[in-house]
N, C-alpha and C positions, 0 to 999 in steps of 0.2 A: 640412116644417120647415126645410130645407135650404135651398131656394129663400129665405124668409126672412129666412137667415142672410148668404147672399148680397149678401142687398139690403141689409141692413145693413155686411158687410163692405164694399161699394162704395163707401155714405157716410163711411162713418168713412174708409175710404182716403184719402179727399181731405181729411182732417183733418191727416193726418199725411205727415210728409218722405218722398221718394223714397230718404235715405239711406239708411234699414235693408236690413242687407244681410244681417240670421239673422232666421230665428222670434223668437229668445230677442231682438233688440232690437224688433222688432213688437211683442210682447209684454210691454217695459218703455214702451214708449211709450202702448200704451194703457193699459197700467194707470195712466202717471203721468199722461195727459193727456184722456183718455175714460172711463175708471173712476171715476176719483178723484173726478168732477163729477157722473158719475149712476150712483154706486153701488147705490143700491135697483132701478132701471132693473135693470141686469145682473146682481146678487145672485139677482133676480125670477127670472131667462130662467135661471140654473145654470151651475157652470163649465163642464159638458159643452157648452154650447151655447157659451159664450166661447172656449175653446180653438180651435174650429171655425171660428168669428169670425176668432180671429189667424192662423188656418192658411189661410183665406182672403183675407183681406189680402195677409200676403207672398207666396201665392199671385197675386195680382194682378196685385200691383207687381211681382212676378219676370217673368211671360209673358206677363200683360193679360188671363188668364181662370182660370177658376176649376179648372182640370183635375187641377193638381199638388197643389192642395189636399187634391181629392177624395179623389188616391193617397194620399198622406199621412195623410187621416182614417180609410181601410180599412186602415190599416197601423198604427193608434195602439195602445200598450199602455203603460201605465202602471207606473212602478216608484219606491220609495224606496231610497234609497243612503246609506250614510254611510264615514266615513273619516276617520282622525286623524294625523295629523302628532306625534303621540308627545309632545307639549305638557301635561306636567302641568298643572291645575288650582288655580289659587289662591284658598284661600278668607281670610276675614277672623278675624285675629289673637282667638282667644276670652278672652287673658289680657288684652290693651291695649284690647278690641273696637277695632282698626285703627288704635288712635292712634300704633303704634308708641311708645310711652315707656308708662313706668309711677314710679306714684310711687316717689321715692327712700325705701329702707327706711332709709337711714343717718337722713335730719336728717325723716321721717315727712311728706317734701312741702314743708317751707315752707322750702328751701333752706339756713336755717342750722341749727348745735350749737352748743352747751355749748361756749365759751374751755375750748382745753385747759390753758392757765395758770392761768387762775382758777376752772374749772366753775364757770362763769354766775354766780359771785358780782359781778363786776365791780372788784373788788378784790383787794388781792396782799396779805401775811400780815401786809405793816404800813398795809394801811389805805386805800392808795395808791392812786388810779384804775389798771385793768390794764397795763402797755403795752402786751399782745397784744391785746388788743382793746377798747382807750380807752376802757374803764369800759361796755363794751354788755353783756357778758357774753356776746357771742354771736360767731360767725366764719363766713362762708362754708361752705358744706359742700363738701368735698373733695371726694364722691363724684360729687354732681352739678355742681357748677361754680355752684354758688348756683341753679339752674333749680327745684330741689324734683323734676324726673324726670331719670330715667336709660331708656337704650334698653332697650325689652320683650326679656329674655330669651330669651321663646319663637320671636317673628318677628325678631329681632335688629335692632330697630326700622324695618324696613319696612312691619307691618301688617297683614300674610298670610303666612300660612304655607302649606307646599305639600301637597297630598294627594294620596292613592293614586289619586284621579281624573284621567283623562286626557281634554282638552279634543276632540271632535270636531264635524264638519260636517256635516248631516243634511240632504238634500233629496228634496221631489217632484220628479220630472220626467217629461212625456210623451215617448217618441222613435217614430221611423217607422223607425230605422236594423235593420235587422234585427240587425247585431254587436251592438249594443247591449243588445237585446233576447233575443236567446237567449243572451247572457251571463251576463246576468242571471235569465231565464228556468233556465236549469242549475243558478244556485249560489244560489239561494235559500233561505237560510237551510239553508246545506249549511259552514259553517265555516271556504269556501274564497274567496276572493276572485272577484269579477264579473271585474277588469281592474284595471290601476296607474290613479293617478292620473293618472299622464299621459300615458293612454290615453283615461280618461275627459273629460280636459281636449283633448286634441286630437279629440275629436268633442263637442267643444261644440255645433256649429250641427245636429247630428244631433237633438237635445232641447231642450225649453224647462223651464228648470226655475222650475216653478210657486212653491214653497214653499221658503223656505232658513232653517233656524236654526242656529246653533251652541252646543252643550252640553255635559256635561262627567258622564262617567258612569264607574264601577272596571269597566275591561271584559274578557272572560274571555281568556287566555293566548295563543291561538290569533291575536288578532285582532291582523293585521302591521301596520306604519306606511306610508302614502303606498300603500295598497292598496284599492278602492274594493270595499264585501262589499253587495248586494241584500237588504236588507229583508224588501222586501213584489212581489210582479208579481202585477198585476194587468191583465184584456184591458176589463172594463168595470165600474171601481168606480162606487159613489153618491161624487160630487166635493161635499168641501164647501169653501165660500166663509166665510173669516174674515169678521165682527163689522167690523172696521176700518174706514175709507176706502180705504188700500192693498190693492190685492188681492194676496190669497191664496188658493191654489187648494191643497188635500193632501184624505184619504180617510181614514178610521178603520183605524188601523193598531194600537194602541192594545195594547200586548202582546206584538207581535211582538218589537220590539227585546230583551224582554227575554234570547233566546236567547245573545245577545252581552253580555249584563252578566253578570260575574264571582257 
């Protein structure tokens, strides 16, 4: 099957730039420019078999043979990661549904009241068109500036209001890096942090990260800001491939995260 994949990483090689200089741009490149055209194609063959693809690619283009690949593919193990930036979560205004304003209670929306000189009669005690308000019976509403709404109380007319939900960033990634991996390997769903962020982010080219969404969950006390915690480790999941055009690669984790929800 290897041999196979080879022959295909060779072709595609030549599809794409000599500039990729990580896995993780190999692997936006095919996804945006060989994926995206013959999705059913590689959907067919499985991510296991794609990953191997891109790891022989820059394999390629890095030495001209396939050898580092290979190291790289005996080294694969699989992990999901998340991590939040301490960013509460905005959801949409339930009193305005987002419109920010709500009708004015004072003039019931249609921007005017009742002439306070004449209450709405339109005349003054002898008969007289109002002066306050030249026989309309009616004036401006004070509260709203004639609009009929005033700013949503609740959202203080922006539309969202904030909740106990803290926004974070959830991804698949394969690595070959061993720190990587036995960091993750150890704190697996053990309450302690993998590595900082910006340890995780300074071995970027260590991993490709397959899958990325960002979400927004109440999470349990423990779990610190700009610290990256291990999900899932996995040395040989069933890989599955989003529905989409875009490729997505991630594995049924499906439960686990809930150890980090509040």
């Amino acid at each position: 099957m290897n041999d196979k994949l080879k022959r295909l990483a060779k072709n595609i090689s030549e599809l794409l730039p000599d500039t990729s200089k990580s896995p993780q741009q190999v692997f936006d490149l095919f996804a945006g420019r060989i994926y995206d055209s013959q999705n059913d194609y590689f959907r067919a063959l499985g991510g296991d078999a794609i990953v191997k693809i891109v790891l022989y690619i820059y394999s390629l283009k890095e030495t001209g043979d396939f050898k580092m690949g290979d190291n790289m593919i005996n080294k694969l193990s699989f992990i999901s990661v998340f991590y939040t930036s301490g960013n509460h979560h905005d959801t949409e205004c339930s009193v305005c549904d987002g419109r920010g304003v709500e009708s004015c209670e004072t003039c019931d929306g249609h921007g005017e009241v009742n002439c306070e000189y004449c209450d709405g009669d339109g005349t003054d005690n002898e008969g007289n068109s109002c002066g306050g308000c030249g026989g309309n019976g009616t004036e401006r509403c004070g509260d709203c500036g004639g609009d009929g709404d005033t700013n949503c109380y609740e959202c203080d007319g922006t539309g969202e209001v904030e909740t106990d939900e803290l926004e974070y960033m959830y991804s698949y990634i394969c690595t070959w890096n061993s720190q990587v991996e036995n960091q993750c390997y150890l704190n697996e769903r053990t309450g302690e942090p993998a590595m900082s962020e910006y340890d995780f982010d300074r071995l970027s080219d260590e991993f490709i990260t397959l899958f990325y969404t960002e979400e927004n969950a109440e999470l349990r006390n423990f779990v610190e800001i700009n610290q990256v915690y291990c999900v899932s480790y996995w040395d040989e999941p069933k890989l599955l491939i989003g529905s989409g055009k875009f490729l997505q690669i991630k594995w049924d984790d499906s439960g686990e995260f809930d150890y980090y929800r509040n």
